[in-house]
N, C-alpha and C positions, 0 to 999 in steps of 0.2 A: 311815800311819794318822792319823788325826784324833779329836780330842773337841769337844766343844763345853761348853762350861760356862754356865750363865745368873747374872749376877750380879747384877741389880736390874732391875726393867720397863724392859725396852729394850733391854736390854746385855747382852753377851755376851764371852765368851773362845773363841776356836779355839785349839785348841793340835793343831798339826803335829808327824808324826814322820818322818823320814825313815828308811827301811829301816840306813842307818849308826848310827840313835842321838842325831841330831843334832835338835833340837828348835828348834820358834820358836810364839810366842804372837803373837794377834795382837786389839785389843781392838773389839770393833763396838759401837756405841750404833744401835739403829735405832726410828725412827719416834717417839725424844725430844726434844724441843727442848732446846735447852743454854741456859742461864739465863747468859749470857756474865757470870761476874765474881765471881758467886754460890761461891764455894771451898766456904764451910761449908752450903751450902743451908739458909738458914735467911728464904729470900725477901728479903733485900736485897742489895744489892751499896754493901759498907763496908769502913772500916778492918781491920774482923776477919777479912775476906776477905786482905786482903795478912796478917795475920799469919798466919794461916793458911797458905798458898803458903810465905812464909818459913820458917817453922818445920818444913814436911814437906821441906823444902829441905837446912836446916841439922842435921836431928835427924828421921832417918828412921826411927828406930826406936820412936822415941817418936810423931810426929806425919805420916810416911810413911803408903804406903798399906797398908800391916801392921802399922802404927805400934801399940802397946801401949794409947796411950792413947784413952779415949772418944772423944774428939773429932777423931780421926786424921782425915786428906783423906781422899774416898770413891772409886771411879773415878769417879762421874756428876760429885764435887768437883775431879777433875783435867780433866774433859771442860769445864766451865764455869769454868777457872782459865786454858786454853789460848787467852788472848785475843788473842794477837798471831798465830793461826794456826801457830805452825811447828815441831809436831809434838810438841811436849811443854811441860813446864811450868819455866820456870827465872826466874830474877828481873826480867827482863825483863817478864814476864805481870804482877808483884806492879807493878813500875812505871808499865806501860801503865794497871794499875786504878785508883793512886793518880794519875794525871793524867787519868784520865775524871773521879773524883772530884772536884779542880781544875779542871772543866771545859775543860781542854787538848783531851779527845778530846772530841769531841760522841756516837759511839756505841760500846759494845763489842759486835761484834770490833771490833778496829782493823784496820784496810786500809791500808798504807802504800805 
């Protein structure tokens, strides 16, 4: 069996069932552009973007993507945080942003 869930314009959750019980989710963004860098979408790509990524890193409960507080990462914030491409979001992405910022990288993504 399958669902599909819609979580903000564009985006979506499949979630699989395999006849055993065994489940998997799977996340689709489609026909959104990703704001490469953008964590808190709030239209700039800044500092509060790495704090951001760190903090849903460090304190997932709180600032994760079920995170408690207001200001938690969003999925469309984990889709525009995943700047080094490589499937998810880990301090790496908070790094790659802080050196676009340093002008180290000229674009984000980064493509290495």
């Amino acid at each position: 069996t399958y669902e599909v869930t819609g979580l903000e314009a564009g985006s979506a959750v499949i979630s699989f069932t395999a006849p055993t019980g065994q489940k998997k989710q799977v996340m689709l963004t489609v026909g959104v552009g990703a704001d490469f860098g953008d964590a808190n979408r709030d239209g700039t790509v800044d500092l509060s973007d790495v704090v951001l990524i760190m903090q849903s890193l460090a304190n997932p409960n709180k600032y994760g993507l079920n995170g408690t507080d207001k200001s938690h990462i969003t999925e469309y914030g984990l889709t525009n945080a995943d700047v080094n491409l490589q499937g998810g979001v880990t301090a790496e992405d908070a790094l790659c942003i802080q050196k676009y910022l340093l002008k180290i990288y000229k674009t984000l993504p980064v493509r290495e």
